[in-house]
C-alpha positions as CSV (number, residue, x, y, z in Angstrom):
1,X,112.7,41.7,73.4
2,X,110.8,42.0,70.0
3,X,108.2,39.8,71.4
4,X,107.6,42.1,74.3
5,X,107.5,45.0,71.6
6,X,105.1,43.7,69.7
7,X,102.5,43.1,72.4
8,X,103.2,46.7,73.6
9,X,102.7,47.6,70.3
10,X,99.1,45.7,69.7
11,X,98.0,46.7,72.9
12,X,98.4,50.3,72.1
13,X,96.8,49.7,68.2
14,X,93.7,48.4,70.1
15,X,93.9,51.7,72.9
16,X,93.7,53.9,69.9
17,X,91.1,51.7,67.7
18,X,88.6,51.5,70.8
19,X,88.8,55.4,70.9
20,X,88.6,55.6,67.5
21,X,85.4,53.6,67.5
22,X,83.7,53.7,70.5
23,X,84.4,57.6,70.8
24,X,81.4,58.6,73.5
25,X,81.9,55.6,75.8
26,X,85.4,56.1,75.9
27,X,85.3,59.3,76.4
28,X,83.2,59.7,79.4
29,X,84.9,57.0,81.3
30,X,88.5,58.7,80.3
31,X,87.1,61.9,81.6
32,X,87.3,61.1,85.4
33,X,90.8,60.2,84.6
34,X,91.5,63.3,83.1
35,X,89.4,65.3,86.1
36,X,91.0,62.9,88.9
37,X,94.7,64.2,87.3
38,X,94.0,68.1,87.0
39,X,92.7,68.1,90.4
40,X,95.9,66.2,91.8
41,X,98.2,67.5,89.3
42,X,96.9,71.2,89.3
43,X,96.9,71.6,93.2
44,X,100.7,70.1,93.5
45,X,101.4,72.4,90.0
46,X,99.9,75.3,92.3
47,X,101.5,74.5,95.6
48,X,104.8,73.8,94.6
49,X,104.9,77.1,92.7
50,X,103.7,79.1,95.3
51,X,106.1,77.3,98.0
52,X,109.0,78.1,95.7
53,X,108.2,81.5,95.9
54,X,107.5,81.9,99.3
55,X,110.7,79.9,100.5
56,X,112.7,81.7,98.2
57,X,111.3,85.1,100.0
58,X,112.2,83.4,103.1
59,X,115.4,82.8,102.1
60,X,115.8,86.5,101.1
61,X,115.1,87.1,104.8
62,X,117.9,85.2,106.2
63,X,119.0,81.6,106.6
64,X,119.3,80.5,110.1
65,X,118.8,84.5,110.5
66,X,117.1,85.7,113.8
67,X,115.5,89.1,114.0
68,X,116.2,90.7,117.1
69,X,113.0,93.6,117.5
70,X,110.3,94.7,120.0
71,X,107.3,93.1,118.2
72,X,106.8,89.2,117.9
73,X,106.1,88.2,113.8
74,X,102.3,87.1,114.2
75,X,98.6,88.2,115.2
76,X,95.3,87.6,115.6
77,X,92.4,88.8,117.9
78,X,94.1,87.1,120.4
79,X,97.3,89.2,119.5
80,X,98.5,90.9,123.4
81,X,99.6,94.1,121.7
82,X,99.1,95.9,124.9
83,X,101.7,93.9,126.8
84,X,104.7,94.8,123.4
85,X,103.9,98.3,123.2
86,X,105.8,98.9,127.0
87,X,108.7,97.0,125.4
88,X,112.1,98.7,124.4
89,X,113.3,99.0,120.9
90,X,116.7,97.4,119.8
91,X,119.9,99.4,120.5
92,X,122.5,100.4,118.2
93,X,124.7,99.8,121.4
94,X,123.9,96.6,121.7
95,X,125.0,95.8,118.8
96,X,129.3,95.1,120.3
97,X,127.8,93.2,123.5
98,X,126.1,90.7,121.4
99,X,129.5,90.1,119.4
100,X,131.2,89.4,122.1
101,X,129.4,87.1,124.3
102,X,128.3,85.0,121.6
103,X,130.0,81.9,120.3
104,X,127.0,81.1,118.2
105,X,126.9,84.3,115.4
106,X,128.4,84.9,112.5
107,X,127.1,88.3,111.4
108,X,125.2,90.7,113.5
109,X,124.3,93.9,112.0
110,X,121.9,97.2,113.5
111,X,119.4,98.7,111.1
112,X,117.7,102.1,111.0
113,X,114.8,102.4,108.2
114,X,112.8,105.3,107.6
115,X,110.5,106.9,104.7
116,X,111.3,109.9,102.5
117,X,111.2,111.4,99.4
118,X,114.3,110.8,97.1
119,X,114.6,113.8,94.8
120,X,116.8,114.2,91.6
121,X,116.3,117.3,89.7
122,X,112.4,117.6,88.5
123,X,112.3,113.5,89.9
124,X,110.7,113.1,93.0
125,X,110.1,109.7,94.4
126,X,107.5,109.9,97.5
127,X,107.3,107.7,100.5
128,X,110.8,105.4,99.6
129,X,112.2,103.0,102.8
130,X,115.5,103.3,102.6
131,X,117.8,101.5,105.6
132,X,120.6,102.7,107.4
133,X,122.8,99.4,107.8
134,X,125.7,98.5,109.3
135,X,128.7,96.9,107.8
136,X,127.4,92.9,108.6
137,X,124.5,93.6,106.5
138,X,125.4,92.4,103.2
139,X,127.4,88.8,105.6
140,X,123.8,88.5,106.3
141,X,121.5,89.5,103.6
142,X,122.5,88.3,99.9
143,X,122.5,91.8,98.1
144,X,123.2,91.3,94.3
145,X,124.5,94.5,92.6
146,X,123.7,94.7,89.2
147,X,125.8,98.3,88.5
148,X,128.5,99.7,90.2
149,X,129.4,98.0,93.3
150,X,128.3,98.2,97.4
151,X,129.1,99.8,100.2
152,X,132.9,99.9,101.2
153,X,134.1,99.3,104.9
154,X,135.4,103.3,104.7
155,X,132.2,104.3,104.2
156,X,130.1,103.1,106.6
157,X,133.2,103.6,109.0
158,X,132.8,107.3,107.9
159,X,129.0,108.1,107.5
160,X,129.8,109.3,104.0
161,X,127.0,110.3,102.2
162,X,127.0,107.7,99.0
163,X,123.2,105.2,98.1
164,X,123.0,101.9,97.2
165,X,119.0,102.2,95.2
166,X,117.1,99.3,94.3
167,X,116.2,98.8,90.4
168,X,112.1,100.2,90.3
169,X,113.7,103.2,92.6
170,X,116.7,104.3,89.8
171,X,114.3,103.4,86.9
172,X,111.6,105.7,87.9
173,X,114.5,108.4,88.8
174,X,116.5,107.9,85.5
175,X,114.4,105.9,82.9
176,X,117.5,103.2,82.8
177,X,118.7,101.5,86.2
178,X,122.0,101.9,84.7
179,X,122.2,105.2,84.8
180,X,122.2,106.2,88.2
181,X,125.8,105.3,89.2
182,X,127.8,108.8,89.9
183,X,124.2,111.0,90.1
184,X,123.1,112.2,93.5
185,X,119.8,112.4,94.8
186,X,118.6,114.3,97.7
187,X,117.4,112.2,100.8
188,X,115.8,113.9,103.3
189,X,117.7,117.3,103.1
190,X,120.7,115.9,102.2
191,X,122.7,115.2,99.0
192,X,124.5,111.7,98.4
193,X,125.5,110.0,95.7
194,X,124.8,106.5,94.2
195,X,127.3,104.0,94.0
196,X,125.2,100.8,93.4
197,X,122.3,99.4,92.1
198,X,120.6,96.6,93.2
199,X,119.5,93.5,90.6
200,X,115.6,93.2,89.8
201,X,114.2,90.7,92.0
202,X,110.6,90.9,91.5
203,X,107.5,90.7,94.4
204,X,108.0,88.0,97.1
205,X,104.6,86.7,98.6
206,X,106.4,87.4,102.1
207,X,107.2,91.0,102.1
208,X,110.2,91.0,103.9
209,X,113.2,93.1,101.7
210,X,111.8,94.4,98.7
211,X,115.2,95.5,97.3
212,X,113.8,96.8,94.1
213,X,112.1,99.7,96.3
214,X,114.3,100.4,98.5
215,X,117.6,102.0,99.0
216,X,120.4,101.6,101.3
217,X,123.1,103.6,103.3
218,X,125.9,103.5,105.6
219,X,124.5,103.6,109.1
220,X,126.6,106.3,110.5
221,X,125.1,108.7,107.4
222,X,121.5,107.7,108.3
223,X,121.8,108.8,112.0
224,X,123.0,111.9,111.2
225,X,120.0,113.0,108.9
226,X,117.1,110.6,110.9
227,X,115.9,111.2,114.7
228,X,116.6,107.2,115.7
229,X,113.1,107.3,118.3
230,X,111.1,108.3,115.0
231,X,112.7,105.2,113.1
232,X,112.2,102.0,112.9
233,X,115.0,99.8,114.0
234,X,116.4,96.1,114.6
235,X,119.5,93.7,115.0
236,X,120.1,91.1,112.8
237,X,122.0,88.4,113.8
238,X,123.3,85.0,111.5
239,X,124.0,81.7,112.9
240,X,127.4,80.2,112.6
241,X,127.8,77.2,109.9
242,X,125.7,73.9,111.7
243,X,124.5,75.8,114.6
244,X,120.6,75.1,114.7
245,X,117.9,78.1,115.1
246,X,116.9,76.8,118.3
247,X,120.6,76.8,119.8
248,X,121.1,80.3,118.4
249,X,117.4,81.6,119.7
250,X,118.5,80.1,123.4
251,X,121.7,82.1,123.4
252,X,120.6,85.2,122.3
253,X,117.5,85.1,125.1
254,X,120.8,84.8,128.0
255,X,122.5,87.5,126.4
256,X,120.1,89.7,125.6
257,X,118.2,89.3,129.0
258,X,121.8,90.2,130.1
259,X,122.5,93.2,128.5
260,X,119.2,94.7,129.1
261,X,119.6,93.4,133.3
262,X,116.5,91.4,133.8
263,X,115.8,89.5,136.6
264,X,114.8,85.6,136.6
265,X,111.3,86.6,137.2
266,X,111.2,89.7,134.6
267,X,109.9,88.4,131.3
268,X,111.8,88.8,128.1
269,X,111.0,92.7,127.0
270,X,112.6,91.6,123.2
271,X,111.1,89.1,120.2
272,X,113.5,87.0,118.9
273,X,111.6,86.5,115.4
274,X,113.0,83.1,113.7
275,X,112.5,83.4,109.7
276,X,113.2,78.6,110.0
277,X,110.6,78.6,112.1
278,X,107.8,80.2,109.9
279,X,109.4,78.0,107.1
280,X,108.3,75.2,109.0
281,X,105.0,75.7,110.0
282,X,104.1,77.1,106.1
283,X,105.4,73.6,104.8
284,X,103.3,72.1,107.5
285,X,100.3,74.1,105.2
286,X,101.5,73.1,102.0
287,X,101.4,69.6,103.1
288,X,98.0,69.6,104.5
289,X,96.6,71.2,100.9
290,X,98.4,69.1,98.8
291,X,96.9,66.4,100.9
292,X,93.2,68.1,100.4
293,X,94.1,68.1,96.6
294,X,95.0,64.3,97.0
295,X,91.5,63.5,98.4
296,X,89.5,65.4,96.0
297,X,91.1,64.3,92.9
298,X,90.9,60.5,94.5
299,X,87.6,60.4,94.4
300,X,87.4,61.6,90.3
301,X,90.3,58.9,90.0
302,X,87.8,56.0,91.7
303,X,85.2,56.9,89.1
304,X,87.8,56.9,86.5
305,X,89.0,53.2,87.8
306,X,85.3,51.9,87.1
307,X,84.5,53.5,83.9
308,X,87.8,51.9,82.6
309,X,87.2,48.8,84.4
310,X,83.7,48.6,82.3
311,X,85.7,49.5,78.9
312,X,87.6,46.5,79.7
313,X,85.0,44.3,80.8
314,X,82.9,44.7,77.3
315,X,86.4,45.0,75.3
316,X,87.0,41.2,76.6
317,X,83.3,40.3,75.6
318,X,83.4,41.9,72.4
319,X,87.3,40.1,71.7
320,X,86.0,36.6,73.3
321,X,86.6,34.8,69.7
322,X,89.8,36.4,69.2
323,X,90.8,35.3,72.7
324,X,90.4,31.4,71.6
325,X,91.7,31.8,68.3
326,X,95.4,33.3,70.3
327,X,95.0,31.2,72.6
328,X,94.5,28.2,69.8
329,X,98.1,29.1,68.3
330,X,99.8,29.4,71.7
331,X,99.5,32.3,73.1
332,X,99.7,31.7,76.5
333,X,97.7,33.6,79.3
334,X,100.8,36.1,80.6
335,X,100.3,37.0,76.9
336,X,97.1,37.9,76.9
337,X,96.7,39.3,80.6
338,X,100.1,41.4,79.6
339,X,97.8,42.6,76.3
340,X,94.8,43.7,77.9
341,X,96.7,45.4,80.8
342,X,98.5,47.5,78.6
343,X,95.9,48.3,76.6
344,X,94.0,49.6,80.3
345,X,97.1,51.4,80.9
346,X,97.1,53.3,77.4
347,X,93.5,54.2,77.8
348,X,94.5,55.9,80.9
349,X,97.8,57.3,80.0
350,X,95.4,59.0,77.5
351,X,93.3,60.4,79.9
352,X,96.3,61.2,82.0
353,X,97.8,63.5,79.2
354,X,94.6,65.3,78.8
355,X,94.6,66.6,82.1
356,X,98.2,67.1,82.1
357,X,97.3,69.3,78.9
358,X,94.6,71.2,81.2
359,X,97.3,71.6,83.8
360,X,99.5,73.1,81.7
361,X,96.7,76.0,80.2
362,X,95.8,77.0,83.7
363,X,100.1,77.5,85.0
364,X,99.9,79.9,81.2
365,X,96.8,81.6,82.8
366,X,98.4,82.0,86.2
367,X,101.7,83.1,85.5
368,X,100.5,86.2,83.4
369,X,97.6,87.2,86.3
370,X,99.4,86.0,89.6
371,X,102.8,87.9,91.1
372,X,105.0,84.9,90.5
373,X,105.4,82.0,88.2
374,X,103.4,78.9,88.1
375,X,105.3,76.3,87.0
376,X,104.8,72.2,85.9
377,X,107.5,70.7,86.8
378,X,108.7,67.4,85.1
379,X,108.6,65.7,88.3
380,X,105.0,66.3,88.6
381,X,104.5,65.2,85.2
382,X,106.3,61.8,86.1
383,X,103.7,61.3,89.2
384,X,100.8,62.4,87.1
385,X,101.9,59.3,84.7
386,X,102.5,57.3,87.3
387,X,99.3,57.4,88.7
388,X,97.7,57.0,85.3
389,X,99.5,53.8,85.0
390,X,98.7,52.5,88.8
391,X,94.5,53.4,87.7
392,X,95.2,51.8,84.4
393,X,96.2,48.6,85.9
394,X,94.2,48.2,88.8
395,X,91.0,49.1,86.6
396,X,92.4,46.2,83.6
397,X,93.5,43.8,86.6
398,X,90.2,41.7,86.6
399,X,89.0,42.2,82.9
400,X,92.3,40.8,81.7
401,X,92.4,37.9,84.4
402,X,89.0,37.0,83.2
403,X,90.2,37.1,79.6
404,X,93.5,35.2,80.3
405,X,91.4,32.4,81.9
406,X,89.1,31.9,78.7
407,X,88.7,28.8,77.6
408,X,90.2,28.0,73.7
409,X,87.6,26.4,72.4
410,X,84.7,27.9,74.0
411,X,86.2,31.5,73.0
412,X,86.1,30.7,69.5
413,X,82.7,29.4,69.1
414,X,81.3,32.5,70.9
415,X,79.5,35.1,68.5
C-alpha cells in the first residue's frame, strides 16, 4: 500500500514539475484535452439541463395523460389543417360515457378555458386564461397550493363563484401572493372570490399549464358566465396504475368512435394527443445531439491523445539515465510503466479540470440569461474524469512501454 502511494505520489511530483518547466509545450498539447472536454462535457452540461426542464414540463402535462381535443399536437407545411377544421370539439357530455365504458382510466376531467380581464378595485389584469375544470382535474394534474386551499367537491358540484389564481396573477393584483385569499375579483362580469393560490413554478420550455398565469374555477361557474362554442375546450383522461399509453390510446379510439356513432369506414373526427409519446421522440433528439457533441469533442480529444503521447515520448528521452539508474536498484518495469502512466494520466486530469472549470463559467452564464437552470451535474464531472484518465493512458501506453523496456546499463550511460 505505501509502495503504491509513493509511486502515485512521484508520478504526480513529475506531472506538476513538467508543467512547471516546460510551461508552453505543455500547454498546447493539454489544450486539446481541455477543448475535447468542454465540447463533450458542455453539450451533455447543456442537454441534460434542458431535458430536465422539458421532461419536467411534460410531466406537468400529465403522466400517462391523454388529451382528448379536435386538433392533433404537431405541424408543418405538410400539416392537413383543412381536413381538422370540419372536426367536432370535445363534449362536456361525454365526459360520463367515457367513465363508464372504460376499464382503463383513472381520472377523466372536461375543461372550458377562456381569456378575460380579472379586475380588483383600480387592478386590472388584461387577457388572463383562466379554466373552467371539473372535479378530476386536480387526480390528474399536480396542482400545488401554496395559500389557502383548492377547490371543494361542493363547489364545483354547485357552480359557486370562488378562484383558485396562479402566483404572477395575485402578485400583480395584490403586490404579495399571500394576500389574495378572501378578496374577490371580477371575471368577466362577475364577482368571485379567491380561495387558493397556486405555488411559483416558473417558465416550462413546453408551454403546456403555465399555472403562475392562470386561474382556475369550478366548471359549473365558468359555463354560466362563458358561451361554451366561443371557448376552448378538452377531456383529460389518466391512465390507471401499469396500464401503458398505447393500451389506453386504443381504448379510448373504440369508445370514443362509439359515442360519437362512427361507422368502420368513417375516420376518427377526435386527436387523442399522447404527452409519453412526445417524451419519447424528444429523448430520441437529445440522444442524437449528445451524440453530435460526442463526435466533435472526439476529434479535439485525438489531438489531445498525440500531443500527450509526444510529452511522454521526450519525457522518457529526457529521463533515459534515471530509467537505468531505477532500474539498477530494482525497480522493476510494472514500476516504471505504472510511473509514467500515471504521470500521462495527471497531465490529462489537468487538462480535464480546465475544461471542466470552462464548463462550469458557461452553466453561470446560462442560468442567469436562459429561462431555466443549467446545471453540472456530478455525474458528468465523473465521466468528464473518466475520459481524461482513458486519454491519459492510452496517450502514456507506448512511451511508458518503451521506457519500461530500457535497458539498465545502456540508460545510464545515455547523456
Amino acid at each position: 500500500m505505501r509502495k503504491t502511494s509513493l509511486v502515485v505520489w512521484n508520478s504526480l511530483k513529475m506531472a506538476l514539475a513538467e508543467l512547471k518547466v516546460n510551461k508552453l509545450r505543455t500547454f498546447l498539447s493539454l489544450f486539446g484535452v481541455t477543448i475535447g472536454i468542454f465540447c463533450i462535457i458542455g453539450v451533455l452540461t447543456t442537454v441534460q439541463s434542458l431535458q430536465t426542464n422539458v421532461q419536467d414540463g411534460l410531466k406537468d402535462l400529465g403522466g400517462n395523460t391523454i388529451y382528448i381535443q379536435k386538433w392533433p399536437w404537431g405541424g408543418g407545411n405538410d400539416f392537413p389543417w383543412w381536413k381538422y377544421m370540419k372536426r367536432p370539439e370535445p363534449k362536456y357530455e361525454e365526459l360520463k360515457p367515457i367513465k363508464e365504458m372504460s376499464n382503463y382510466t383513472d381520472a377523466v376531467a372536461f375543461l372550458l378555458f377562456n381569456s378575460s380581464s380579472v379586475e380588483h378595485k383600480d387592478n386590472v389584469l388584461q387577457n388572463v386564461t383562466w379554466y373552467g375544470a371539473t372535479e378530476d382535474f386536480s387526480r390528474i394534474q399536480d396542482i400545488k397550493v401554496a395559500e389557502g386551499r383548492y377547490l371543494s367537491a361542493s363547489e364545483f358540484n354547485n357552480g359557486t363563484p370562488v378562484v383558485v389564481m396562479g402566483y404572477e396573477n395575485a402578485l400583480k393584483l395584490f403586490g404579495e401572493a399571500n394576500k389574495a385569499i378572501g378578496k374577490q375579483v371580477q371575471i368577466a362580469g362577475r364577482t368571485a372570490t379567491i380561495v387558493g393560490t397556486v405555488k411559483k413554478e416558473g417558465q416550462s420550455l413546453v408551454g403546456g399549464w403555465d399555472f403562475d398565469n392562470i386561474i382556475i374555477v369550478p366548471f359549473n361557474f365558468c359555463r354560466q358566465v362563458v358561451n361554451e362554442r366561443n371557448a376552448g375546450r378538452f377531456l383529460l383522461v389518466k391512465g390507471k396504475e401499469g396500464v401503458s399509453s398505447q393500451d389506453l390510446k386504443d381504448e379510448l379510439t373504440g369508445i370514443m368512435r362509439k359515442i360519437r356513432k362512427l361507422s368502420p369506414k368513417e375516420e376518427d373526427n377526435f386527436a387523442l394527443n399522447d404527452v409519453t409519446a412526445s417524451s419519447k421522440s424528444l429523448d430520441g433528439l437529445f440522444s442524437s445531439i449528445n451524440l453530435g457533441g460526442f463526435v466533435i469533442g472526439g476529434f479535439s480529444l485525438i489531438v489531445g491523445l498525440f500531443g500527450i503521447a509526444n510529452i511522454m515520448f521526450v519525457t522518457v528521452k529526457e529521463r533515459t539515465s534515471q530509467i537505468g539508474l531505477k532500474k539498477a536498484i530494482g525497480a522493476k518495469r510494472s514500476y516504471i510503466l505504472t510511473e509514467f502512466l500515471l504521470e500521462s494520466s495527471f497531465l490529462c486530469i489537468i487538462g480535464g479540470l480546465l475544461g471542466l472549470f470552462l464548463v462550469w463559467l458557461i452553466t453561470v452564464l446560462l442560468s442567469s440569461i436562459l429561462p431555466f437552470k443549467v446545471f453540472l451535474s456530478l455525474g458528468i464531472v465523473g465521466l468528464g474524469l473518466g475520459i481524461s484518465i482513458a486519454v491519459g493512458l492510452l496517450a502514456g501506453f507506448i512511451p511508458a512501454l518503451s521506457a519500461s523496456k530500457l535497458d539498465a546499463v545502456v540508460a545510464i550511460r545515455s547523456k
